[in-house]
ZAMARGU-4260 file (C-alpha; in steps of 0.2 Angstrom, whole numbers, plus 5000, padded with zeros to 4 digits):
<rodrens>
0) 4976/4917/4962 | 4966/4928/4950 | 4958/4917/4934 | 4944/4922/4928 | 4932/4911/4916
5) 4913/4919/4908 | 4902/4905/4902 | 4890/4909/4887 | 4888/4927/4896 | 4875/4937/4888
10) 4865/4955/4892 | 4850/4963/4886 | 4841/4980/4891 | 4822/4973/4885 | 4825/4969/4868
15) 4842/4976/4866 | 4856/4964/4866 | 4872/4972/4873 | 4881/4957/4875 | 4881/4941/4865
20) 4887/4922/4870 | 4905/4929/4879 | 4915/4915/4883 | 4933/4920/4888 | 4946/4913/4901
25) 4959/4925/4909 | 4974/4918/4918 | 4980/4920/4933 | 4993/4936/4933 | 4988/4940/4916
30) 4984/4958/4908 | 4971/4958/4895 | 4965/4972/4888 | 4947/4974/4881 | 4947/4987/4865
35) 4934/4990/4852 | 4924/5005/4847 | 4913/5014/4858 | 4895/5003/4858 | 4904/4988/4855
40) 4900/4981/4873 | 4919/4983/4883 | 4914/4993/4899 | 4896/4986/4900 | 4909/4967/4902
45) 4918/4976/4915 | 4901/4979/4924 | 4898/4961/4921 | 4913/4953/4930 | 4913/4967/4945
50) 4898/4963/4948 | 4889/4979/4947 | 4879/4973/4934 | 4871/4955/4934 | 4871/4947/4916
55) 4855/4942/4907 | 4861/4924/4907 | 4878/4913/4908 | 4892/4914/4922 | 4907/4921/4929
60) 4918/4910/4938 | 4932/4918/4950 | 4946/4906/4955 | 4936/4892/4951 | 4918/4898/4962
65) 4906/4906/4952 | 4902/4922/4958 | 4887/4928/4946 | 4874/4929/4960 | 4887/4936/4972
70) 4889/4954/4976 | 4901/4967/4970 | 4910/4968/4989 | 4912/4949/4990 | 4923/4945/4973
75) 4937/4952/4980 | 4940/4961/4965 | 4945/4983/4966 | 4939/4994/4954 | 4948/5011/4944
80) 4936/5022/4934 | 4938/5033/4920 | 4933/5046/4934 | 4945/5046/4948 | 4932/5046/4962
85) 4940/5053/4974 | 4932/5060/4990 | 4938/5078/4989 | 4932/5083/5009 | 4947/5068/5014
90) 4967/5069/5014 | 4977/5056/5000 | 4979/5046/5017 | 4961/5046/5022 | 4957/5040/5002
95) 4966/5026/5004 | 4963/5021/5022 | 4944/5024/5019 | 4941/5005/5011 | 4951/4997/5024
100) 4944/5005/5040 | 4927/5001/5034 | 4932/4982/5034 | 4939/4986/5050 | 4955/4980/5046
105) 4969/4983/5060 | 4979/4999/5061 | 4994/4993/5059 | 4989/4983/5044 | 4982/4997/5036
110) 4998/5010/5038 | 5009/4995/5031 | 4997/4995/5016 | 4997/5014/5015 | 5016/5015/5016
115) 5018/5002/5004 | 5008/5008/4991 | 5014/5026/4994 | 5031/5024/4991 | 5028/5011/4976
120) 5018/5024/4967 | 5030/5039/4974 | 5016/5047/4981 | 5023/5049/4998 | 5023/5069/4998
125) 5005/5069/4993 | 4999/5057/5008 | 4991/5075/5016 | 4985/5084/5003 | 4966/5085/4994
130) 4962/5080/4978 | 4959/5098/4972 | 4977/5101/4977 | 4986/5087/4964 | 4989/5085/4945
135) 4979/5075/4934 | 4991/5061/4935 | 4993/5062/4953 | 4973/5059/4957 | 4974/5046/4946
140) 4990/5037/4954 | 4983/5040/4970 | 4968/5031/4963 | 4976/5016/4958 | 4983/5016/4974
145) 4966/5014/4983 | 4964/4999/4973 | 4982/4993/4975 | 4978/4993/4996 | 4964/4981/4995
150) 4977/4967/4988 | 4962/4961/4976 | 4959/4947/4968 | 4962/4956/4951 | 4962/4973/4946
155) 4949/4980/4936 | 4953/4996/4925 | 4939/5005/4914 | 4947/5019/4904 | 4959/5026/4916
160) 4971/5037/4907 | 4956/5044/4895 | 4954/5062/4906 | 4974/5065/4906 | 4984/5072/4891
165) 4995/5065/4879 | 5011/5067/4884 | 5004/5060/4904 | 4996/5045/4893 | 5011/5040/4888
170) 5020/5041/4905 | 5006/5035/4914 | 5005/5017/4904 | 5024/5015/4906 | 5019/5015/4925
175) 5005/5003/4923 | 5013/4990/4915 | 5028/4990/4926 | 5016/4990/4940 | 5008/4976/4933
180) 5025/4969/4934 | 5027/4970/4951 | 5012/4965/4957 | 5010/4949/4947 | 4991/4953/4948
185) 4978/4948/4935 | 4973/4965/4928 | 4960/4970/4914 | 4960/4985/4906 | 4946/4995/4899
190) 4950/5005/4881 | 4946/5011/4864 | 4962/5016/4861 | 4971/5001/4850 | 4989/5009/4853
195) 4986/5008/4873 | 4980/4990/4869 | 4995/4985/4859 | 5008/4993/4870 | 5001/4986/4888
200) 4993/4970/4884 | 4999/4951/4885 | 4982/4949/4877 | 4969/4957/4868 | 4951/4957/4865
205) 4944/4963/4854 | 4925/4967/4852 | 4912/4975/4843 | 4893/4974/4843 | 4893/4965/4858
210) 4905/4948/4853 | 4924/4945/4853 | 4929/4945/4836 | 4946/4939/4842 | 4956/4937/4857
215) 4977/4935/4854 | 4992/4943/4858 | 4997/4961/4852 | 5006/4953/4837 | 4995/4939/4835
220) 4983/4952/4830 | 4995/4964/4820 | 5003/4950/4809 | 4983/4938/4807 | 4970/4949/4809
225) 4954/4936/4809 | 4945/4948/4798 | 4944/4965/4791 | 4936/4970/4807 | 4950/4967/4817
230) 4963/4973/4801 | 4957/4989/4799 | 4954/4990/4819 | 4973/4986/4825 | 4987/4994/4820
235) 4993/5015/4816 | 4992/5020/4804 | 4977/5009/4798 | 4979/4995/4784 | 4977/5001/4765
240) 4965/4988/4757 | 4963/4988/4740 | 4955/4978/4727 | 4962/4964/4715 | 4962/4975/4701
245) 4971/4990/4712 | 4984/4974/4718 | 4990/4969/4703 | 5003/4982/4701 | 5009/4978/4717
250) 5007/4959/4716 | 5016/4961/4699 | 5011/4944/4691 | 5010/4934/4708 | 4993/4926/4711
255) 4985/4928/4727 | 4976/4916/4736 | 4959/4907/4728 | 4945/4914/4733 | 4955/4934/4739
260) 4943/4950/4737 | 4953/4961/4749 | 4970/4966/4749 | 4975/4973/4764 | 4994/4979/4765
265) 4999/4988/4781 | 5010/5006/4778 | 5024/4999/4785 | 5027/4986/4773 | 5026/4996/4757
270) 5041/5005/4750 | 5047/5013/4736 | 5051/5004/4722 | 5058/5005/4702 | 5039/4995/4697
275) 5022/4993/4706 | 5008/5006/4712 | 5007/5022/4705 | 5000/5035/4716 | 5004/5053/4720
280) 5008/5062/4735 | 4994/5072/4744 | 4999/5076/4762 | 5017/5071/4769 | 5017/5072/4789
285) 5039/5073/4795 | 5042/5067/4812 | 5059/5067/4811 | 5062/5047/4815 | 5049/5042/4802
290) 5039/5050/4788 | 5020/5045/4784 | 5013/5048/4765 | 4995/5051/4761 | 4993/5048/4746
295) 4982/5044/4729 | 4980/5029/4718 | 4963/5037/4712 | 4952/5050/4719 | 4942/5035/4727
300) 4957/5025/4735 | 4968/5034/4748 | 4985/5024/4751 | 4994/5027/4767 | 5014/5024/4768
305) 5027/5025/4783 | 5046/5027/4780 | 5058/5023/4795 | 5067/5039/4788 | 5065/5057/4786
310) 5062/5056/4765 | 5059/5073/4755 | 5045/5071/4747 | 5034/5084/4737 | 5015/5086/4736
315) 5010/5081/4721 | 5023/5070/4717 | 5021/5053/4707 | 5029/5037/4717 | 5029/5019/4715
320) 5027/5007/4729 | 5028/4988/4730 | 5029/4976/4744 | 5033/4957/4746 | 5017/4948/4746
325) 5021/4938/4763 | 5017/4954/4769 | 5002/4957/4761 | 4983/4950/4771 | 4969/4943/4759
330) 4953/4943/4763 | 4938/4933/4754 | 4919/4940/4749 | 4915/4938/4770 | 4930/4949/4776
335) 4936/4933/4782 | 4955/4930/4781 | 4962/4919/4769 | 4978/4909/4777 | 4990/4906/4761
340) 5002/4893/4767 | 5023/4896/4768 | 5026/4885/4754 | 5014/4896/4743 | 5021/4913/4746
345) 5039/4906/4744 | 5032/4899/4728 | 5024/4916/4722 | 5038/4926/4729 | 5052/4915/4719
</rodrens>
């Protein structure tokens, strides 16, 4: 088992509130990812559930025993930091070991662990070396691997893939989620990096200024942001958000929603188009697979674009862009969504 519940979990620092009424259930097996700025409260939660911090007020609940008052040792949970933490004077072997000898687990038990976890991570060659002598990735592997041998409760992750480089990142996620896969553990992942959310996570939540703004899955969030928080938080490249007056072109006669202030249209979903927006061409980035726009409506409003193609385009160039408004997000004076129904944007799209 590995569910986690918090109750009404709040922390202060005297009178500076870090966290603020958290109320959240985590399944059994499930990985959830916590992302948000930096500030917004995400590590300081971590604290909170491994119990190296005790919260102000509320409850955390393990498996249906709340464990708030009970120590770090004693939730059954392992820990990986954004530092590897690695004792440099021991061998990869003696790493791993070093939390089971001190629980005085047998030796058998623990070189079955230690084999087990070697050759799931394919760390095997490494089990005699330092940690001065391995890669980036491989300290890092070899500490997931120290959490792996403990068989926790749930795994506990605060930005682990923020010291390795891009092209690792990449590689490295892949292997956390298909680790996540095998084990069938509850895991809960620490970043600010909304494309390591989106790619990892059967849930996210996201936070800022000590709440959860929303908690849902990766598409839940991309397709019915709550807000414009979360809009302009989830998804490369960011949203465009423009006004009613900026919209009209592309809404071209179709009313939005009552009550709509925002406009917020993702770069993916506009395209180039015989009537609509009229901006020009400031910076085009080519990937090859797909080409982003930056572009102009005014000197004030910037209007990003993605193609699924490699499009010559010019600097300085005029385009038109439109989009179908079921694609389009509207937000009202609160930066709250606004939730036009299906038979409303068939209606206006007709």
């Amino acid at each position: 088992m590995g569910t986690i519940r918090l109750q009404n979990l709040h922390k202060s620092f005297d009178d500076v509130t870090i966290l603020k009424d958290i109320n959240l259930d985590i399944k059994d097996g499930e990985f959830v990812v916590f992302v948000g700025p930096s500030g917004c409260g995400k590590s300081t939660l971590l604290r909170q559930i491994s119990g190296l911090d005790k919260p102000s007020s509320g409850n955390i609940v393990i498996d249906e025993k709340d464990v708030t008052e009970i120590s770090a040792a004693e939730r059954g949970l392992a820990m990986v930091f954004q530092s590897y933490a690695l004792y440099p004077h021991m061998s990869v072997r003696q790493n791993l070991a070093f939390g089971l000898e001190n629980k005085k687990m047998p030796k058998a038990e623990i070189d079955r662990r230690i084999a087990d976890v070697a050759q799931m991570l394919e760390i095997e060659p490494l089990l005699k070396r330092r940690p001065g002598q391995l890669s980036g990735g491989q300290r890092q592997r070899v500490a997931i691997g120290r959490a792996i041998v403990r068989e926790p409760t749930a795994f506990l992750l605060d930005e682990p893939l923020s010291n390795l480089d891009a092209e690792l990142r990449v590689s490295m996620r892949a292997e956390l989620v298909a680790l996540h896969d095998r084990l069938k553990s509850t895991m809960i992942y620490v970043t600010h990096d909304q494309v390591e959310a989106m790619t990892m996570a059967d849930r996210i939540v996201v936070m800022r200024d000590g709440e959860i703004i929303q908690v849902a899955t990766p598409m839940e969030l991309f397709d019915q942001p709550v807000n414009l928080f979360v809009a302009k938080f989830i998804g490369a490249p960011n949203m465009n958000f423009l006004n009613l007056a900026q919209a009209a072109a592309i809404l071209a006669g179709q009313q939005p929603p009552v009550g709509t202030v925002t406009v917020g249209i993702r770069p993916q979903h506009l395209a180039i188009a015989d009537s609509g927006l009229q901006v020009t061409a400031k910076i085009v980035e080519s990937l090859g697979t797909e080409t982003v726009l930056h572009s102009e409506l005014d000197s004030s409003t910037k209007v990003l674009v993605t193609f699924p193609c490699h499009l010559q385009i010019q600097k300085g160039e005029q385009l038109t862009l439109n989009a179908n408004i079921s694609d389009m997000h509207f937000f009202n004076a609160e930066g709250l969504r606004l939730e036009p129904s299906i038979a409303y944007l068939k209606e206006q799209a007709s």
